[in-house]
C-alpha positions in Angstrom: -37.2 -57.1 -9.7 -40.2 -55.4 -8.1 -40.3 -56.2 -3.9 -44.1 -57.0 -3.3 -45.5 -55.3 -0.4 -45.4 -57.3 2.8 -49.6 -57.1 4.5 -50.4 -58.3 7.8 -53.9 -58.7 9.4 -54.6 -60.4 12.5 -57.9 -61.1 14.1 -58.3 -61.5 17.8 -60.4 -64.9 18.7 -62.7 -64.0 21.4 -66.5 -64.7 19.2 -67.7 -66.4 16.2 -67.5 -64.8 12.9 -70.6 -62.3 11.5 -71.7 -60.6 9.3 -69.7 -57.2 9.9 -66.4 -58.7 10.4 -66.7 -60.6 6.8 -67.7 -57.3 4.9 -65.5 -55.3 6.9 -62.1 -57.4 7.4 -62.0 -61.0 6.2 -63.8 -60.4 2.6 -61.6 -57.8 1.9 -58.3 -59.4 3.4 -59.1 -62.5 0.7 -59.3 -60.5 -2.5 -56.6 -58.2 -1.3 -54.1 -61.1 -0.9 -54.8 -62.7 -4.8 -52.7 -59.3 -5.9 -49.6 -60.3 -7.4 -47.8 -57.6 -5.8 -49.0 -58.6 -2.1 -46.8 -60.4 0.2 -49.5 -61.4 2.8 -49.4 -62.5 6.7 -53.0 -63.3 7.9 -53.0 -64.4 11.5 -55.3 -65.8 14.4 -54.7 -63.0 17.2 -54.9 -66.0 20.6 -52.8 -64.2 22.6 -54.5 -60.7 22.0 -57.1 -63.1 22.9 -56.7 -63.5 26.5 -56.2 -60.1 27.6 -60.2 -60.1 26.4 -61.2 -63.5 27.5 -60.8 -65.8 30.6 -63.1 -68.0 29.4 -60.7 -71.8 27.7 -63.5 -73.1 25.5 -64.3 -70.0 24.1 -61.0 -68.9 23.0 -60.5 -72.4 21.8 -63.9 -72.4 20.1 -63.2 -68.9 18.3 -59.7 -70.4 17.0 -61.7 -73.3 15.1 -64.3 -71.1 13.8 -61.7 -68.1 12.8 -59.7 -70.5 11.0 -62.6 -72.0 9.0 -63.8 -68.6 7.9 -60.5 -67.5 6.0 -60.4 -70.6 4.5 -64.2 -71.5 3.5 -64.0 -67.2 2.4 -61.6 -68.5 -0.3 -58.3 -67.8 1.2 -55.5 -69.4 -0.6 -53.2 -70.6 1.7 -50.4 -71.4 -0.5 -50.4 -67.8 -1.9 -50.7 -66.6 1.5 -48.8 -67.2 4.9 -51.5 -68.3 7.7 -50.6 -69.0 10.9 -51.5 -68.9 14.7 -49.8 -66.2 16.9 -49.2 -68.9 19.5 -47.4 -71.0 17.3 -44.2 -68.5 16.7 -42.4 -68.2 19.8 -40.2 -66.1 18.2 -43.2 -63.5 19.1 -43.3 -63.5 22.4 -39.6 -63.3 22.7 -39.4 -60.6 20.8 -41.8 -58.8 22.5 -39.7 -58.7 25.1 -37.0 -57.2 23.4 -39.1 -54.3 22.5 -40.7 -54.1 25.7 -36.6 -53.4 27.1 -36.8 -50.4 24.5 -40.0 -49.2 24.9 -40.8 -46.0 27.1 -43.8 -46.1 29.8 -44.8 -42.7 28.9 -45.9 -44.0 25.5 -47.5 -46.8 26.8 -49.3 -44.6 29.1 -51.1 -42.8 26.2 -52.4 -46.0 24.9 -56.0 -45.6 24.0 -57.7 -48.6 25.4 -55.1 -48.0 28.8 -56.2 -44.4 29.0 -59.9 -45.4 28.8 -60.3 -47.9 31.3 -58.1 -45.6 33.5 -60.9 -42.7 33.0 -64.1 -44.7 33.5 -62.2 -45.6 37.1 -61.9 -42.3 38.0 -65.3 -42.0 36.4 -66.6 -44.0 39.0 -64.4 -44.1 42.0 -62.4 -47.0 41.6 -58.6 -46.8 41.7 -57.6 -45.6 38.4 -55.2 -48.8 38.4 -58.3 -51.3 38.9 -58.8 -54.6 37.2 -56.5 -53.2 34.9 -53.7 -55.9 34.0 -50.2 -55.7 32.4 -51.5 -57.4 29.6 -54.1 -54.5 28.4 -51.3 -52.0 29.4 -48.8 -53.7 26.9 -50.7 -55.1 24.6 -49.1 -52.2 21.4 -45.5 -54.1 22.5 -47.5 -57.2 21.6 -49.3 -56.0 18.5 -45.7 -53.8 17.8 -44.0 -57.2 17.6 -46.6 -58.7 15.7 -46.1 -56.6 12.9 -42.1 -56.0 13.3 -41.3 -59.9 13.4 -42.2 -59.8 9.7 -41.5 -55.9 8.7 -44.9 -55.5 7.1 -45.0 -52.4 4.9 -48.9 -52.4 5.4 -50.9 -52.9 7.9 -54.9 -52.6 7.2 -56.6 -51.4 10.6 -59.8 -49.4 11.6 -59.5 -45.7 12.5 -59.0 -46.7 16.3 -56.3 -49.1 15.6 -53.8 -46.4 13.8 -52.1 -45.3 17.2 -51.3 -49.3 17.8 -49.4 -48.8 14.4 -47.8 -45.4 15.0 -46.4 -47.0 18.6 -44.6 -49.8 16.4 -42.9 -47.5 14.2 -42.1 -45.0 17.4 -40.7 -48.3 19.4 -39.3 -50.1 15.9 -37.4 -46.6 15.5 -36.0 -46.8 19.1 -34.9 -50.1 18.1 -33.0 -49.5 15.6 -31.5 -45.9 16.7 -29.8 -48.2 19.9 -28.9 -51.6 18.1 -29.1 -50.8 14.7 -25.2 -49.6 14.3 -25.9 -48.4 10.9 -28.6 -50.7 9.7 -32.4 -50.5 10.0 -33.3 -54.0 11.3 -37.0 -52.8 11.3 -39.3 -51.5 8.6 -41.4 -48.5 9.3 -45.2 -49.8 9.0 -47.8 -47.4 7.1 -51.1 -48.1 8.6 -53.4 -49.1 5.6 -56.8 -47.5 6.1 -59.2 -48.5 3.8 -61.9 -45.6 3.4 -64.2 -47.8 0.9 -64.5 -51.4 3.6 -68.2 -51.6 5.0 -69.0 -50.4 8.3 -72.4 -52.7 8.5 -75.3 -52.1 10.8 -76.4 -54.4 13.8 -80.4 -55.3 13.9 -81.1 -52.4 15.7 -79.1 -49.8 13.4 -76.1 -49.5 15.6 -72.5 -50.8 14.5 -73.4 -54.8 14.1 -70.5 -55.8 16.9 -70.8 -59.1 20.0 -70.9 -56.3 22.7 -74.1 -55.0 21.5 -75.5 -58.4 20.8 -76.7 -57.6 17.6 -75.3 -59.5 15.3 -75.9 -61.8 12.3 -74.0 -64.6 12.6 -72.0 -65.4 9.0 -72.6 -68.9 9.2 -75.4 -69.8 11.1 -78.1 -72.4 9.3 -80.2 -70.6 7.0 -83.3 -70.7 9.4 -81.5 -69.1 12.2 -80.4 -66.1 9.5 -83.8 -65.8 8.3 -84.8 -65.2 11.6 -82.0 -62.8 12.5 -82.7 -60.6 9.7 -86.4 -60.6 10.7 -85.3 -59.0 13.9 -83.8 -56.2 12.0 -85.9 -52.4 13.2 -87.7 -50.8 10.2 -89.7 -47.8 10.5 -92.9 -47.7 10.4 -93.9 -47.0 6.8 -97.1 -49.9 5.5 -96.7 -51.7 2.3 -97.4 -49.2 -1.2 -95.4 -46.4 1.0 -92.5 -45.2 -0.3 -89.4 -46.2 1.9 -85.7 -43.9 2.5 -83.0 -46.6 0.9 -80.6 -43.9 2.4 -81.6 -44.1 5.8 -82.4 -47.6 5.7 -80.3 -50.5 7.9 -81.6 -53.2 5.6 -80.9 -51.6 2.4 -76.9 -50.9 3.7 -76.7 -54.6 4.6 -78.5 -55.5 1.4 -76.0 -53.3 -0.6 -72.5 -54.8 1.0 -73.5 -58.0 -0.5 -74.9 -56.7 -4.3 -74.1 -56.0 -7.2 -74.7 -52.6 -8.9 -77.3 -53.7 -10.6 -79.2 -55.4 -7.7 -78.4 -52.6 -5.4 -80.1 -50.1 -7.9 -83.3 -52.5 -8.6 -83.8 -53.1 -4.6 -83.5 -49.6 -4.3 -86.2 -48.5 -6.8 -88.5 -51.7 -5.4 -88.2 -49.5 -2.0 -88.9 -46.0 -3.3 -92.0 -47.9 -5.2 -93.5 -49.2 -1.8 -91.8 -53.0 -1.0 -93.2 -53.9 1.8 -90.4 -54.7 5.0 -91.7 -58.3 5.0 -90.7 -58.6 1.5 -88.1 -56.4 1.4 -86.4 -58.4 4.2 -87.1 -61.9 2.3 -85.3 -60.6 -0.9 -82.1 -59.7 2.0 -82.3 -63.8 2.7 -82.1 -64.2 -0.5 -79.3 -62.2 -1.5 -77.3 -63.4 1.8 -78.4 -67.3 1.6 -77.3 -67.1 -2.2 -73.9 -65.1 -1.5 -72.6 -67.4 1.2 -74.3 -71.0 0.9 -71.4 -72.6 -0.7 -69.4 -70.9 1.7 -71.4 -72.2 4.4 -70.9 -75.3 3.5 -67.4 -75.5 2.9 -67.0 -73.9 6.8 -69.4 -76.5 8.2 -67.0 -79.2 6.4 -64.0 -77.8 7.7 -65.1 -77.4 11.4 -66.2 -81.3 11.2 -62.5 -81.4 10.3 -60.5 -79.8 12.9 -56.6 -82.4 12.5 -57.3 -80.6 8.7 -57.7 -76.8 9.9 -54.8 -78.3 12.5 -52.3 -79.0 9.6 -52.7 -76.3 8.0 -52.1 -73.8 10.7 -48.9 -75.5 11.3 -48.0 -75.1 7.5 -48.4 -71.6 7.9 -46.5 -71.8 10.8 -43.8 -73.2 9.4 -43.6 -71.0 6.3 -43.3 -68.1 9.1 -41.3 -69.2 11.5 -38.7 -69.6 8.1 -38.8 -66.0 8.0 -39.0 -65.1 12.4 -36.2 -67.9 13.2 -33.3 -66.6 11.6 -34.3 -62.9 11.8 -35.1 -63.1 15.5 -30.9 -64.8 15.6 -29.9 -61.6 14.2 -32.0 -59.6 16.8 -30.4 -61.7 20.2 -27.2 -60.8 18.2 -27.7 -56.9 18.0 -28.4 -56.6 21.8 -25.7 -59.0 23.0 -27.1 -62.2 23.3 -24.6 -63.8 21.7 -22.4 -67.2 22.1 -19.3 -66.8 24.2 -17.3 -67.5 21.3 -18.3 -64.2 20.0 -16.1 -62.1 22.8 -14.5 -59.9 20.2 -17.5 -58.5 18.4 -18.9 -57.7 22.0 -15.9 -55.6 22.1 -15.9 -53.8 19.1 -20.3 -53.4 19.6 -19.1 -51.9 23.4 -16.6 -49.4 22.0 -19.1 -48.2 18.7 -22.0 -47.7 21.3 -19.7 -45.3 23.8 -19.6 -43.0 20.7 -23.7 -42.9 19.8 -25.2 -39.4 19.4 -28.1 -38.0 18.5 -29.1 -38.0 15.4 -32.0 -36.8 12.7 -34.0 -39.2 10.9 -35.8 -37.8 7.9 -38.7 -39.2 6.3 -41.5 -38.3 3.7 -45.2 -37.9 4.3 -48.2 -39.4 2.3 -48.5 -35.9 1.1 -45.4 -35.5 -0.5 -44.0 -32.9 2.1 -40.4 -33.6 4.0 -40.6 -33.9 7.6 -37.5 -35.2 10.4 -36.9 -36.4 13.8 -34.3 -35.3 16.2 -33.7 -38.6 18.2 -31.7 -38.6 21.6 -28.9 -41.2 22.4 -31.3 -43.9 24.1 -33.4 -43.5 20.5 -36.1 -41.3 22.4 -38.1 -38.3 19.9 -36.5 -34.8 21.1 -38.5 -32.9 18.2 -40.9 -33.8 15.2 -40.5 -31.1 12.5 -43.1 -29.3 10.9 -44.0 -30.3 7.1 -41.5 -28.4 4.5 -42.5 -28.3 1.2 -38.9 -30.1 -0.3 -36.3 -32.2 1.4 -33.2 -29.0 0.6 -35.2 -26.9 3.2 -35.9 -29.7 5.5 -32.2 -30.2 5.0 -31.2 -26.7 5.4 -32.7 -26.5 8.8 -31.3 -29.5 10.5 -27.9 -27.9 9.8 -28.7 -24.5 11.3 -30.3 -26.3 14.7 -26.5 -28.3 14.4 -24.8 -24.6 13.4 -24.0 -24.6 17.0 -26.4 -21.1 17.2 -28.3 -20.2 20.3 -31.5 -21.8 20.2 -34.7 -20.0 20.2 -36.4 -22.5 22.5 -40.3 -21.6 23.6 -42.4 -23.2 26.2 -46.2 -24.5 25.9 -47.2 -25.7 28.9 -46.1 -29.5 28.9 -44.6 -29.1 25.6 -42.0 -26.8 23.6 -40.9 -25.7 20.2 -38.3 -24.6 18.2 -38.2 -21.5 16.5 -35.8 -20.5 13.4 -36.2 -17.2 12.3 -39.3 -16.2 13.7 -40.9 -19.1 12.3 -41.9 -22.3 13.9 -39.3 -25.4 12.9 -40.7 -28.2 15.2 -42.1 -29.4 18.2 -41.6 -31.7 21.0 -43.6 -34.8 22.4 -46.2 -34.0 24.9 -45.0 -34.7 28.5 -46.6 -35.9 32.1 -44.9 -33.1 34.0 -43.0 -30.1 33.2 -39.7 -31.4 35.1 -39.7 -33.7 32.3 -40.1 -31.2 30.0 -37.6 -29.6 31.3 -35.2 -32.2 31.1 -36.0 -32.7 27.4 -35.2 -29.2 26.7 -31.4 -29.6 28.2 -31.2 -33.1 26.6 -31.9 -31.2 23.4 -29.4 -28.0 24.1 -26.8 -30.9 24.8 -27.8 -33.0 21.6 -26.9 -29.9 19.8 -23.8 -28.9 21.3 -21.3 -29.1 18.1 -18.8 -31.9 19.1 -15.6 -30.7 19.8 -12.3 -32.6 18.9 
């Protein structure tokens, strides 16, 4: 039997839906989840939500309106699994679970924590300021969204990968301390999609709320039409011949053509279409593409107990899979009935004798690569690529051979050498005492056992 790949997408509900996010997430999403090989989780992101928002009504609002776009976009919902995040509390349990394994220093180099950090210092604050614990551990949030229901896949945008790449890293930890043997969590694979639109704003700028210039999705026809007569043209009269290539309205024209129109609007422009017309034919096109759609959203938001049962489906469909996996979970890390003395026991004595280990693994690539992971599940060394898993095999039993190593410091880092050649290389770390430490912790790690 083939295993279908398990997707999740979740989209945080903090505005109303445009033009950009349907071209760049939602339409994409919806045809990717009628594949009969996909396995897919689609979720409304509220509690991602109110790290961004303060504001009740509009989180509330966004909810409605997110939910009615999936659903007038076409998404099946009994092919899919579509739920709120607020409405699995096995989520927010087990992001405290991770949160007990996961280390500070790697939520220090979180992206969106890092930046707000820098534009205090920037400007004098305290580099702490208006800064709150939700922001700083929002990846344990996001890490648990995607662990609860070991997705294989996870589609993001280029920014998004590190949130991915923490999950695995604190998924990893996970298992290394609880696992005793078994993996409870899947390693995710962030799922970039090279080909998804990236579609201009009115001014020619990425079409996004914070630059307020957007084209709402579902807005009445008038209000588009006049949106996309706000769009910035250059300066070029009727009869002159326009740049397609270089043009914000032929880009938003051609995420929602076919071929064939894309090709005929583009000739129309190199022949001299004037931007009055030219922005009349986008109406057209867009007005034609998502009317019935329209409709269908307008119904369902006059409908909200509807939109309200079916997000409890969904959440019932998930919670099927996050109940009784989140049981076994409480009963790797001890939080167990009392009538369950003896297996604390026998879970005590097995953990006294955990050691570091390696953890191999294979890259998109097709090279071998491993991890040398200490006790408490924390990365020691990431190897370089080998071209076959023998070699990469071959050298994790010379760094165990019991040999001196040839250890070399780089500044808050290190490396191992084998041979004159470069083997692998250590995390990155805040000062050089913990450097430092790391370097005996991985002398130690190697130290053959003796009996």
């Amino acid at each position: 039997m083939t295993t279908r790949t398990r997707i999740l997408t979740g989209i945080t509900t903090t505005g109303t839906p445009h033009l950009g996010n349907y071209a760049g997430a939602i339409r994409p999403a919806i045809v990717a989840s009628r594949d009969s090989n996909a396995d897919s989780f689609y979720f409304l992101a509220d509690y991602h939500a109110l790290i961004k928002c303060d504001d009740p009504l509009r989180i509330q609002r966004s909810r409605l309106e997110i939910a009615a776009t999936w659903l007038a976009g076409g998404l099946d919902v009994d092919r899919v699994t579509f739920y709120r995040q607020s409405d699995i509390p096995e989520i927010p349990e087990l992001t405290w679970l991770l949160t007990c394994v996961a280390a500070k220093g790697l939520l220090n180099r979180a992206h969106a924590y890092k930046a707000s950090v820098d534009k205090n210092v920037e400007t004098g604050e305290d580099p702490d300021a208006g800064i709150t614990m939700g922001l700083y551990s929002y990846p344990v949030l996001m890490a648990a969204d995607i662990l609860m229901f070991n997705a294989h896949k996870v589609p993001v945008g280029r920014d998004q990968i590190q949130h991915v790449e923490m999950a695995r890293d604190i998924g990893q930890r996970f298992n290394h301390l609880f696992g005793q043997g078994k993996e409870f969590f899947t390693m995710p694979e962030a799922l970039i999609e090279e080909s998804v639109a990236t579609l201009p704003g009115l001014d020619g700028r990425k079409m996004s709320k914070s630059y307020d210039n957007t084209i709402p999705l579902f807005s009445s026809a008038k209000e588009m039409k006049d949106a996309i007569s706000r769009i910035v043209t250059d300066s070029r009269a009727p009869g002159e011949a326009k740049d397609p290539d270089n043009s914000h309205l032929f880009t938003l024209f051609q995420a929602f053509a076919t071929p064939a129109q894309a090709d005929e609007f583009r000739s129309e422009l190199l022949q001299g279409l004037g931007w009055g017309e030219a922005k009349n034919r986008l109406f057209q096109l867009l007005d034609s593409e998502l009317g019935e759609s329209r409709e269908r959203y307008h119904q369902l938001i006059e409908r909200p107990a509807d939109l309200e049962d079916i997000l409890q489906h969904g959440a019932k469909k998930a919670r099927a899979v996050a109940t009784p996996f989140l049981n076994e979970l409480r009963e790797a890390v001890g939080l167990r009935s009392f009538v369950a003395q003896t297996q604390v026991a026998a879970t005590t004595k097995k953990k006294a004798t955990k050691a570091a280990r390696f953890v191999s693994f294979r890259e998109d690539d097709g090279s071998f690569r491993f991890r040398l992971l200490a006790a408490d599940g924390e990365q020691l060394l990431l190897s370089r690529n080998f071209a076959d898993g023998k070699t990469a095999g071959q050298v994790t039993k010379q760094l165990q051979s019991g040999q001196a190593l040839d250890v070399r410091n780089e500044d808050l880092s290190f490396s191992v050498w084998l041979e004159g050649e470069c083997v692998a290389d250590s995390p990155v770390f805040a000062a050089s005492a913990a450097r430092d430490a790391a370097i005996e912790a991985l002398r130690i790690a190697l130290t053959p056992v003796q009996d």
